[in-house]
One Martini backbone bead per residue (centre of mass of N, CA, C, O) as a GRO file, in nm:
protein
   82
    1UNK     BB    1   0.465   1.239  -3.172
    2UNK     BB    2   0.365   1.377  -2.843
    3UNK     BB    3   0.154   1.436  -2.656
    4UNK     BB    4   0.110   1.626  -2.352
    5UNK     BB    5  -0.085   1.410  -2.218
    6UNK     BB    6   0.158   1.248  -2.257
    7UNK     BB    7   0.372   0.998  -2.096
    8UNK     BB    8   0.662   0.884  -2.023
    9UNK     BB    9   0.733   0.532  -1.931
   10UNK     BB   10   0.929   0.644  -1.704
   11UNK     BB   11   0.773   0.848  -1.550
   12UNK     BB   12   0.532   0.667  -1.459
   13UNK     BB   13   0.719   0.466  -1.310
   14UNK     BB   14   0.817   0.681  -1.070
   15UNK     BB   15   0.524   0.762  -0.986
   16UNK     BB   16   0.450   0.531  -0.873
   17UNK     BB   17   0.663   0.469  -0.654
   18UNK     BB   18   0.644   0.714  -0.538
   19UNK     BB   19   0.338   0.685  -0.412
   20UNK     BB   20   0.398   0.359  -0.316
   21UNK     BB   21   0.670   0.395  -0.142
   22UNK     BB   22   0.909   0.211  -0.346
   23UNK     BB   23   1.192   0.433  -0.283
   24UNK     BB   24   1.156   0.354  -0.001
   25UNK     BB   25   1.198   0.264   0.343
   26UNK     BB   26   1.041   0.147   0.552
   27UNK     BB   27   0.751   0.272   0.733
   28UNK     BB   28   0.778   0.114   0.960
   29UNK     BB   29   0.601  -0.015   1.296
   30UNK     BB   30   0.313   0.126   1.200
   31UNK     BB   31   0.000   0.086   1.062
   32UNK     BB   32  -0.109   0.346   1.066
   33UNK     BB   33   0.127   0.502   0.926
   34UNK     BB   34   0.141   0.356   0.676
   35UNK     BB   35  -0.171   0.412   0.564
   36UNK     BB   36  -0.132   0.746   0.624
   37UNK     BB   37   0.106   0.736   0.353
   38UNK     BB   38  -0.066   0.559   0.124
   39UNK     BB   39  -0.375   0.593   0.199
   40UNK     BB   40  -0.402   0.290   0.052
   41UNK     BB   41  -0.570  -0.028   0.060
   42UNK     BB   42  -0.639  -0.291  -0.117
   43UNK     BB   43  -0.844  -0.486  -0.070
   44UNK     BB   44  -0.804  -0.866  -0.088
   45UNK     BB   45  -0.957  -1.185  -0.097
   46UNK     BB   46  -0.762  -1.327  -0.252
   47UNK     BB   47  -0.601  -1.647  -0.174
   48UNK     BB   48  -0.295  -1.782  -0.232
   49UNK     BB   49  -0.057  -1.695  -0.075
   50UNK     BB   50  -0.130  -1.365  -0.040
   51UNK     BB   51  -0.257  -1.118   0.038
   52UNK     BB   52  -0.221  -0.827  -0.113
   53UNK     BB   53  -0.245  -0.629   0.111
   54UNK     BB   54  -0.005  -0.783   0.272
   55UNK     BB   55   0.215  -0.759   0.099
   56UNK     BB   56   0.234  -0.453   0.107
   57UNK     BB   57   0.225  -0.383   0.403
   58UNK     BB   58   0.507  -0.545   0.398
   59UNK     BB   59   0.689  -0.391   0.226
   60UNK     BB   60   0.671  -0.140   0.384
   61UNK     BB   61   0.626  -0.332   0.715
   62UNK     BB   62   0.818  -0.594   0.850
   63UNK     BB   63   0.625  -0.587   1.118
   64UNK     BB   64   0.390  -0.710   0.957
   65UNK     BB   65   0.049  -0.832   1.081
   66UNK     BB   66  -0.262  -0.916   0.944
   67UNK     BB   67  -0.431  -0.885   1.212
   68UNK     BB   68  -0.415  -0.583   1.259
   69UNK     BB   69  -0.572  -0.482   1.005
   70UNK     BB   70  -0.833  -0.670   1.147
   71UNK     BB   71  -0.818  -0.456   1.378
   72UNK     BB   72  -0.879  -0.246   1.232
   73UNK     BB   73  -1.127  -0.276   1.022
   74UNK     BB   74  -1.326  -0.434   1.298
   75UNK     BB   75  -1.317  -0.288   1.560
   76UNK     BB   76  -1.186   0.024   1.552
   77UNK     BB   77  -1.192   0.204   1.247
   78UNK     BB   78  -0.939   0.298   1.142
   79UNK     BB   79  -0.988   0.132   0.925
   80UNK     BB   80  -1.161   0.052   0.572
   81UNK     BB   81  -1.413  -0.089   0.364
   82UNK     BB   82  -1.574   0.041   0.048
   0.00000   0.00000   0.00000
């Protein structure tokens, strides 16, 4: 028996691809609103293939290129990481 509070793994699955906007075609070829409707991208540092956050923004908007994100970043202040 399961508790109320414990959700099926099933049901887990489907609320992260919805969350993270993966059951859905790529959100456009705008940085700010693929930001914008993800809410978040973790920056990662480490860089083996490509950053994490790379290949996330890029899975979501494939005419995603990395400056864009360092110019929202760096210079623009449109995006931050905190």
């Amino acid at each position: 028996m399961t508790s109320p509070d414990i959700l099926p793994n099933a049901q887990v699955r489907q609320h992260f691809l919805d969350r993270h906007q993966l059951r859905k075609p790529p959100l456009g070829t705008r940085l700010d609103k693929t930001l914008t409707r993800l809410n978040f991208v973790q920056v990662d540092s480490i860089n083996t293939l490509a950053r994490a956050h790379d290949l996330i923004l890029w899975s979501r908007q494939q005419s995603y290129r990395p400056p864009a994100l360092r110019k929202m970043v760096d210079h623009s202040r449109q995006a931050f990481e905190a």
